[in-house]
Backbone as XML, in Angstrom:
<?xml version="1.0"?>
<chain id="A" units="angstrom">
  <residue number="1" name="UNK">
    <atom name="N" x="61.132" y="134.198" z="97.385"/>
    <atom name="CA" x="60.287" y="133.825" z="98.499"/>
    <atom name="C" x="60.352" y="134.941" z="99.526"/>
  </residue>
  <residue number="2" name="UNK">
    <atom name="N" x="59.110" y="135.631" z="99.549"/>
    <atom name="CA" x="59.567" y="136.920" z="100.841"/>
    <atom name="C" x="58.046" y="136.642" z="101.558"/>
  </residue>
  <residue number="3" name="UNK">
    <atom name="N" x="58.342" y="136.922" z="103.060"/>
    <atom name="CA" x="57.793" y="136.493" z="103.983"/>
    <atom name="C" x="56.233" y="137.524" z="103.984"/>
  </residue>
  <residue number="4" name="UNK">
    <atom name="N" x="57.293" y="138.706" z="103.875"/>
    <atom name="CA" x="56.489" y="140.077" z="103.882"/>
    <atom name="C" x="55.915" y="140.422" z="105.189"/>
  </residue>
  <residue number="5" name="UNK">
    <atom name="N" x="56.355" y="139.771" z="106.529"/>
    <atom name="CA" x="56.152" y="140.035" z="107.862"/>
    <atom name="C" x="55.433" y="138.339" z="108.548"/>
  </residue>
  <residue number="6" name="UNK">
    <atom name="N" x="54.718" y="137.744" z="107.574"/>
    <atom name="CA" x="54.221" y="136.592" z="107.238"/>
    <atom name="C" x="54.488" y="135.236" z="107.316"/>
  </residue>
  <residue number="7" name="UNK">
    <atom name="N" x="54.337" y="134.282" z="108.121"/>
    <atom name="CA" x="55.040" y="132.476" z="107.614"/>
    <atom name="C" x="54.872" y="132.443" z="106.201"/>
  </residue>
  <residue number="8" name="UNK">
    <atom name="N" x="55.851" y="131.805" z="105.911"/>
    <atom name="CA" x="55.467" y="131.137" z="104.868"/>
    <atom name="C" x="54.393" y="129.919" z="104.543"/>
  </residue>
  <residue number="9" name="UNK">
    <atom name="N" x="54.407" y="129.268" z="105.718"/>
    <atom name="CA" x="53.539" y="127.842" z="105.942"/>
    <atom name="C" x="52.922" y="128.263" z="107.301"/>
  </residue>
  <residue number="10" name="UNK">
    <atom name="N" x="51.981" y="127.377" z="107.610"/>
    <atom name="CA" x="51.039" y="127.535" z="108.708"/>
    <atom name="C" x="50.801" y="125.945" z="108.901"/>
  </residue>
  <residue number="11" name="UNK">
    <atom name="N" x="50.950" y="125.407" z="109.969"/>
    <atom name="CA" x="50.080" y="123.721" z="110.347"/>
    <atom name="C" x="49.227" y="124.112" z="111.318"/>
  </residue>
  <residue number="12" name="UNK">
    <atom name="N" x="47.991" y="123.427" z="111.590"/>
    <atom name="CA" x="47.449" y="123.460" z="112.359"/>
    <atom name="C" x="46.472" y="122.198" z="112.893"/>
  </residue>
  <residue number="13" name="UNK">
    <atom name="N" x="46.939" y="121.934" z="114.328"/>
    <atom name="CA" x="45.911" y="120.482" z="114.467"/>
    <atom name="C" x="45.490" y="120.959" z="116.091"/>
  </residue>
  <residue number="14" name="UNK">
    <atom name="N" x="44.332" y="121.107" z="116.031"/>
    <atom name="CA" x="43.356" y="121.740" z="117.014"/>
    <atom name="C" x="43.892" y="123.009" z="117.382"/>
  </residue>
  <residue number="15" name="UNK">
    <atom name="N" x="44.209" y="123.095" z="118.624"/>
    <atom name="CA" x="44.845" y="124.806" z="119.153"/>
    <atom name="C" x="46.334" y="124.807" z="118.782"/>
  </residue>
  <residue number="16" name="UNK">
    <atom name="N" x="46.696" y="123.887" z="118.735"/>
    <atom name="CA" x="48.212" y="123.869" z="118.180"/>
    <atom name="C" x="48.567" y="124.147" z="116.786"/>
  </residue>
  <residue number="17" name="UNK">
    <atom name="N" x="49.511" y="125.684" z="116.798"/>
    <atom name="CA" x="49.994" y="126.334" z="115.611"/>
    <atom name="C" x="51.370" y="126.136" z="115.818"/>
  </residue>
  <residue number="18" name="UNK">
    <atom name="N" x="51.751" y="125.308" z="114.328"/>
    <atom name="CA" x="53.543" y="126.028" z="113.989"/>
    <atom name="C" x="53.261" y="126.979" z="112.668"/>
  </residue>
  <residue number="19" name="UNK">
    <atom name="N" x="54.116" y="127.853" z="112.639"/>
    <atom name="CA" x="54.403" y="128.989" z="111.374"/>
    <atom name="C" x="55.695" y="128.685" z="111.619"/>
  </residue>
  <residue number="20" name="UNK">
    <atom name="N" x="55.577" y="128.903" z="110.058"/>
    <atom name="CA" x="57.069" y="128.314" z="109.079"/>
    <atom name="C" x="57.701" y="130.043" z="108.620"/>
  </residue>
  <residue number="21" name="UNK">
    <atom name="N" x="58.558" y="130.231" z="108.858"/>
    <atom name="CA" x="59.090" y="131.626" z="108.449"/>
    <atom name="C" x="60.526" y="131.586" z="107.633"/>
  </residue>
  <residue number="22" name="UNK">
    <atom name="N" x="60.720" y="131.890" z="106.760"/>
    <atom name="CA" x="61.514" y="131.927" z="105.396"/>
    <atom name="C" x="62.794" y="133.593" z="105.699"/>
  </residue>
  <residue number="23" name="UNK">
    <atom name="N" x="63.651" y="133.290" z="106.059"/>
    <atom name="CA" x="64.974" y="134.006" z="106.184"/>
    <atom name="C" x="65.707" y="134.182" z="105.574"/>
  </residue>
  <residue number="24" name="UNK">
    <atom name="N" x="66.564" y="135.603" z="105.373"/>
    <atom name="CA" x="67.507" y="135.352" z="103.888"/>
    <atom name="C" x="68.155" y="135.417" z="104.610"/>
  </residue>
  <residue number="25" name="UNK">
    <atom name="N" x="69.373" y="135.206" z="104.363"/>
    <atom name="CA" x="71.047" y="135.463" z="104.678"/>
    <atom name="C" x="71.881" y="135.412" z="103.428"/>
  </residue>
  <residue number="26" name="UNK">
    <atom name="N" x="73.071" y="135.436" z="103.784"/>
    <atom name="CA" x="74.085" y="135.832" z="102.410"/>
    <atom name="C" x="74.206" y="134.453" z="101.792"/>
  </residue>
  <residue number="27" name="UNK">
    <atom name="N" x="74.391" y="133.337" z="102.643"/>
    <atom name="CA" x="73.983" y="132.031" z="102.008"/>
    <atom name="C" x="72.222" y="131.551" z="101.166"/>
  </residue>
  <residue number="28" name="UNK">
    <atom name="N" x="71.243" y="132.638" z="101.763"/>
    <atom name="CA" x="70.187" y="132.102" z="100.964"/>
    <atom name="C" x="69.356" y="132.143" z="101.896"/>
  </residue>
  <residue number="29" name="UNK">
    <atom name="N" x="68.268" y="130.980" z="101.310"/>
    <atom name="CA" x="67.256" y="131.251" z="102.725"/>
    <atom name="C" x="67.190" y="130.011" z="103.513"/>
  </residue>
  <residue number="30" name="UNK">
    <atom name="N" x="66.507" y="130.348" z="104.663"/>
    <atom name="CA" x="66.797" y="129.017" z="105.391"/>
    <atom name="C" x="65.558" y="129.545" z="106.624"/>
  </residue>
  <residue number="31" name="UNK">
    <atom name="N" x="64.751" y="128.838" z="107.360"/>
    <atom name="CA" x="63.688" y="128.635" z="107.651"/>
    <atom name="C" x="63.709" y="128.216" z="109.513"/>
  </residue>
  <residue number="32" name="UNK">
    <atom name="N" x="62.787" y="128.775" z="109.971"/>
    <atom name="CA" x="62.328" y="128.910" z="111.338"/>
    <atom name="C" x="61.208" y="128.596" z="111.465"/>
  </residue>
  <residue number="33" name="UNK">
    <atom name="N" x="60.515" y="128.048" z="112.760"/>
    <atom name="CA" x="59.470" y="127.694" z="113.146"/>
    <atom name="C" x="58.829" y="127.450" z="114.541"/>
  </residue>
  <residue number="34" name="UNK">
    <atom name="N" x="57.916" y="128.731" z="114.488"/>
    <atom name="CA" x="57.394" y="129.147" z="116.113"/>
    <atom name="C" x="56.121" y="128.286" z="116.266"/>
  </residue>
  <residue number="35" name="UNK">
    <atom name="N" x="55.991" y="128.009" z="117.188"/>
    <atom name="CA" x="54.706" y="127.313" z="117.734"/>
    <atom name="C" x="53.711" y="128.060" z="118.989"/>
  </residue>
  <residue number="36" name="UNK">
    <atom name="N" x="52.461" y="127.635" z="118.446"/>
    <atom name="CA" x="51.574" y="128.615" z="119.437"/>
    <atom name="C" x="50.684" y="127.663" z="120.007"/>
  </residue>
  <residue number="37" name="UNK">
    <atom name="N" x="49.993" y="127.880" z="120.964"/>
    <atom name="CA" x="48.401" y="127.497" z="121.363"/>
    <atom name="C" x="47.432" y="128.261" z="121.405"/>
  </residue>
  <residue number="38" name="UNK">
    <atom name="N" x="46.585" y="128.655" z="120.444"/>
    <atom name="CA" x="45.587" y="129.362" z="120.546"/>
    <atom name="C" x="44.304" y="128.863" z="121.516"/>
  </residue>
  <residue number="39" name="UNK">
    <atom name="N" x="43.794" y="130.037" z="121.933"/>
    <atom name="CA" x="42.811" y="130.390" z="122.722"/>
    <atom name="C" x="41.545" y="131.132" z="123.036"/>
  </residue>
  <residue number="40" name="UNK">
    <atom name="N" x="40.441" y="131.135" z="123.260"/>
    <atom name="CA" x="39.417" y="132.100" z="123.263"/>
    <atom name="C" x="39.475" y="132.797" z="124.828"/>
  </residue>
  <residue number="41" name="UNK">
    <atom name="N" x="39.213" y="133.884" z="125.174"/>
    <atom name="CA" x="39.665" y="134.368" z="126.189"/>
    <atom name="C" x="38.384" y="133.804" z="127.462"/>
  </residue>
  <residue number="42" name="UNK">
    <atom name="N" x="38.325" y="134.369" z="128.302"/>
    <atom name="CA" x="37.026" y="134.186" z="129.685"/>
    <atom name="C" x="35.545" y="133.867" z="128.817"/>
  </residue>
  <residue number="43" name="UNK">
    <atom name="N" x="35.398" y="135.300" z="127.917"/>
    <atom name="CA" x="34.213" y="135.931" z="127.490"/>
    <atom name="C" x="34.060" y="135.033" z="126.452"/>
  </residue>
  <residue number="44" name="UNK">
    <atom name="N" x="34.976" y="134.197" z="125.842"/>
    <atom name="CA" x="35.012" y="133.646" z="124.457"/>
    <atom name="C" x="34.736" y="134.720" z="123.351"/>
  </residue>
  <residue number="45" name="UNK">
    <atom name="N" x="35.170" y="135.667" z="123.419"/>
    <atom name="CA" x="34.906" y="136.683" z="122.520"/>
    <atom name="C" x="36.255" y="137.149" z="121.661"/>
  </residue>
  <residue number="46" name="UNK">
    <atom name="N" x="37.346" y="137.121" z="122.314"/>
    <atom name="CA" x="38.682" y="137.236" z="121.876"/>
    <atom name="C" x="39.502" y="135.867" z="121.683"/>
  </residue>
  <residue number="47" name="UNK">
    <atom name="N" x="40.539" y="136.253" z="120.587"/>
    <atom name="CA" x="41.391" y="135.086" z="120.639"/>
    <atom name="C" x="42.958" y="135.428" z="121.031"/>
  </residue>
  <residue number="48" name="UNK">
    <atom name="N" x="43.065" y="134.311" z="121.325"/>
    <atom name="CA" x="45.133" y="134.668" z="122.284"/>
    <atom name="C" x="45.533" y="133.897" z="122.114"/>
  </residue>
  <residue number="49" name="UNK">
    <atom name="N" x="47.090" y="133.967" z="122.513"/>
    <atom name="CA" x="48.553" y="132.737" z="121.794"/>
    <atom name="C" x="48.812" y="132.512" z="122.883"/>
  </residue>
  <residue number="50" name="UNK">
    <atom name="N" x="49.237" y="131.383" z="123.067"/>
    <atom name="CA" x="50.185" y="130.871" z="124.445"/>
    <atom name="C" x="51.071" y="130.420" z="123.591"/>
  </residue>
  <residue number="51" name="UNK">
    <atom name="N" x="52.220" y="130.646" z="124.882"/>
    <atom name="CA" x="53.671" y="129.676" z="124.293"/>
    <atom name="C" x="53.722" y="128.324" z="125.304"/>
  </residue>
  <residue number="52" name="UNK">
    <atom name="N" x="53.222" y="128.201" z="126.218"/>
    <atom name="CA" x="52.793" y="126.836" z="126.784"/>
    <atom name="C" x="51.559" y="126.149" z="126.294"/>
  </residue>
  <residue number="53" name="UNK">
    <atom name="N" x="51.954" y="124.872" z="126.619"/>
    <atom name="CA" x="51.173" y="123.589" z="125.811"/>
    <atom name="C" x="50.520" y="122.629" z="127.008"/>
  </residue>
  <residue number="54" name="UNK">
    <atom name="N" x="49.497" y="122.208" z="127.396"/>
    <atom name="CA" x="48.911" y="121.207" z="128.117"/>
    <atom name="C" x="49.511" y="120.082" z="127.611"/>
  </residue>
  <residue number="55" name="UNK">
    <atom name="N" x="49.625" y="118.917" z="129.013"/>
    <atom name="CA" x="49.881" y="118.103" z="128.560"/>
    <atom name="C" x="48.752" y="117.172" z="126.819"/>
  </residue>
  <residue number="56" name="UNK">
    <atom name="N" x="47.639" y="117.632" z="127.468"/>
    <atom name="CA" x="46.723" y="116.956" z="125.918"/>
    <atom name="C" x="46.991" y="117.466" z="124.762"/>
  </residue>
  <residue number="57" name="UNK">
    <atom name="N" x="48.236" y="119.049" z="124.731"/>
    <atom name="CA" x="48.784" y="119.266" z="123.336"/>
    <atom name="C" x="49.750" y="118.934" z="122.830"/>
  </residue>
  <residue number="58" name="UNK">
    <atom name="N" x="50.381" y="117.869" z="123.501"/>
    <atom name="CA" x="51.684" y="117.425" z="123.413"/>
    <atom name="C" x="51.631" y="116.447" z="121.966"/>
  </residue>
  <residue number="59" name="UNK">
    <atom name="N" x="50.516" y="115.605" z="121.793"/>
    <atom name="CA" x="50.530" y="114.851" z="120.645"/>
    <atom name="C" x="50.371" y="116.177" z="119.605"/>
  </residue>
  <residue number="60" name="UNK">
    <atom name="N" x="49.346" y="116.690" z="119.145"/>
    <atom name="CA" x="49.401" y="117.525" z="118.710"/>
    <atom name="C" x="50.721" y="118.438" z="118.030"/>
  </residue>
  <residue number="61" name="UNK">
    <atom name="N" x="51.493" y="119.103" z="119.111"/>
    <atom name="CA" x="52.671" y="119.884" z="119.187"/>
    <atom name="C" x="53.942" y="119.130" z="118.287"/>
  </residue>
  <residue number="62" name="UNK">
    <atom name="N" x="53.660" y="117.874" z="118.501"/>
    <atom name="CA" x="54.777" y="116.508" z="118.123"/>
    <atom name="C" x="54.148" y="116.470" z="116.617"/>
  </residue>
  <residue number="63" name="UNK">
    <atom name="N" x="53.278" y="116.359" z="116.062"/>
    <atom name="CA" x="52.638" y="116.102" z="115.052"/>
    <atom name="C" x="53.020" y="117.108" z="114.133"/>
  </residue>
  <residue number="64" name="UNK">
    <atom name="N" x="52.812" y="118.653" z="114.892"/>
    <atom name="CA" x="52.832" y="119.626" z="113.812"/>
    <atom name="C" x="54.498" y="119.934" z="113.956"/>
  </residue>
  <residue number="65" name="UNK">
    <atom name="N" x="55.271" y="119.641" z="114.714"/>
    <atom name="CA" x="56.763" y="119.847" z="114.746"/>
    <atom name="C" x="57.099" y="118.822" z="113.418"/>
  </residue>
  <residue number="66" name="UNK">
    <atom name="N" x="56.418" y="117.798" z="113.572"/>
    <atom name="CA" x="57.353" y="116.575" z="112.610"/>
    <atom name="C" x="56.823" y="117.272" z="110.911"/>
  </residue>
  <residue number="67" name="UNK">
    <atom name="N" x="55.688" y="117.613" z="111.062"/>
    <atom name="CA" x="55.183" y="117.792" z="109.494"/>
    <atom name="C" x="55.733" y="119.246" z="109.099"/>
  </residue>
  <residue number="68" name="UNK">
    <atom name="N" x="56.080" y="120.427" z="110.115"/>
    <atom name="CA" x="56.795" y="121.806" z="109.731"/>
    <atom name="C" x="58.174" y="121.134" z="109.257"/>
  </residue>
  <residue number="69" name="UNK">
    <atom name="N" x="58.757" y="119.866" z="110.147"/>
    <atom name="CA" x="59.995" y="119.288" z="109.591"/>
    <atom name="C" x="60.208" y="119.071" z="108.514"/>
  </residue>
  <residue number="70" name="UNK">
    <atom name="N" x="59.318" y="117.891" z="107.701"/>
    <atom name="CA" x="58.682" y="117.755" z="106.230"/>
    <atom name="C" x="58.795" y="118.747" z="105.783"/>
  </residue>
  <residue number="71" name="UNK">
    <atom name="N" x="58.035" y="119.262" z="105.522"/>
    <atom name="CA" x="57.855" y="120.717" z="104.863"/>
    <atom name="C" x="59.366" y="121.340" z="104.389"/>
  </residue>
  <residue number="72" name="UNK">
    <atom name="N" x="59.948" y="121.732" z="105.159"/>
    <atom name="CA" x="60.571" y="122.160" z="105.439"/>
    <atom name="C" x="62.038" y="121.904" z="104.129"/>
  </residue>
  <residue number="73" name="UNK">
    <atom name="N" x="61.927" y="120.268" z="104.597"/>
    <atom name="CA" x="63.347" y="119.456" z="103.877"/>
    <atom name="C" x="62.419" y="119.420" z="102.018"/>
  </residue>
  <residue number="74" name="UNK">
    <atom name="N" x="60.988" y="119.495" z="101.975"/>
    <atom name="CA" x="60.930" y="119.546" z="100.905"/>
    <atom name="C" x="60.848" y="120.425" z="99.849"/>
  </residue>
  <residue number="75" name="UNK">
    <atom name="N" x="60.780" y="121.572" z="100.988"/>
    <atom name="CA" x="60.882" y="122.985" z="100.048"/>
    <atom name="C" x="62.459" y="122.950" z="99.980"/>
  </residue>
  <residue number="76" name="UNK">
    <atom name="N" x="63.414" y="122.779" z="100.717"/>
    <atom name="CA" x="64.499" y="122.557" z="100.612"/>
    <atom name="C" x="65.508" y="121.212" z="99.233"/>
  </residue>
  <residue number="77" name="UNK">
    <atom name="N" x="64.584" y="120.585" z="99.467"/>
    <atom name="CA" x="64.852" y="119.357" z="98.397"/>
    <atom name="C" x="64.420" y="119.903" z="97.069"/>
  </residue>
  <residue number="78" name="UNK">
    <atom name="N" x="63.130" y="120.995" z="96.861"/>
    <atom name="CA" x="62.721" y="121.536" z="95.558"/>
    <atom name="C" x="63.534" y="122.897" z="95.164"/>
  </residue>
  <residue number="79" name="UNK">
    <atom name="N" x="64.440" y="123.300" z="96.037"/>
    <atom name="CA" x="65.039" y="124.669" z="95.270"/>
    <atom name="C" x="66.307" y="123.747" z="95.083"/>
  </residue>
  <residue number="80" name="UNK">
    <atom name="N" x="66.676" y="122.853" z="95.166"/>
    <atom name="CA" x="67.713" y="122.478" z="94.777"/>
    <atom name="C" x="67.994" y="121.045" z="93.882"/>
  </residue>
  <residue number="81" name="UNK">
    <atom name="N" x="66.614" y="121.023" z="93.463"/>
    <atom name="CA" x="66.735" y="119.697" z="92.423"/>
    <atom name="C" x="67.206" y="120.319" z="90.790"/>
  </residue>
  <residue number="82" name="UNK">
    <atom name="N" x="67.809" y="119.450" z="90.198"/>
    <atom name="CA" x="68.322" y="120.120" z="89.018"/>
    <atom name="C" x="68.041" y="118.793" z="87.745"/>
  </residue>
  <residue number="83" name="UNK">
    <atom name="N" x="67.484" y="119.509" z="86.893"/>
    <atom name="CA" x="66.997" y="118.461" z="86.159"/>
    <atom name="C" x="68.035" y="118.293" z="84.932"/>
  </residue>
  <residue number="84" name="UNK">
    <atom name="N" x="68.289" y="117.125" z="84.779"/>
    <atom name="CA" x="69.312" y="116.897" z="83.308"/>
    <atom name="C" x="68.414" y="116.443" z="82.193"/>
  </residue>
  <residue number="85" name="UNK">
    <atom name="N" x="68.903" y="117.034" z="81.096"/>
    <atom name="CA" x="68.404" y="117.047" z="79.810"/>
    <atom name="C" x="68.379" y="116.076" z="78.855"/>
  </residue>
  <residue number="86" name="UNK">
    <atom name="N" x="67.838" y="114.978" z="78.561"/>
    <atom name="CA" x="68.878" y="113.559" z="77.691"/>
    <atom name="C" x="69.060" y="113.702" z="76.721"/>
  </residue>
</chain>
């Protein structure tokens, strides 16, 4: 799993972004997750990140925190399932 500068995962519910980012260490990998608010600028011609959230992104922000959570425990739950043979 390599990032390559990249999330691994992306959520998105209206302007509210989490990216999922995939880390090695000597134990393995193990996972981070930044959150943004995207934006169109004055002109609406450009787009931009905020790291603050309006209160109306708060459901939102909560939504995509809980499902990067998910994510998260199930990519975690799939590198480590081990299947027995009968």
């Amino acid at each position: 799993m390599s990032n390559n500068g990249r999330p691994v995962h992306r959520i998105r519910y209206g302007s509210v972004v989490a990216a999922i980012w995939a880390n090695n260490s000597q134990s393995g990998y193990f996972f981070n997750t930044t959150f943004c608010r995207i934006y169109k600028d004055k002109d609406g011609t450009t787009w931009g990140e905020a790291a603050s959230f309006e209160d109306r992104d708060l459901p939102s922000l909560a939504k995509a925190a809980a499902d990067a959570h998910t994510w998260i425990y199930q990519q975690k739950a799939n590198a480590t399932t081990v299947e027995v043979a009968e």
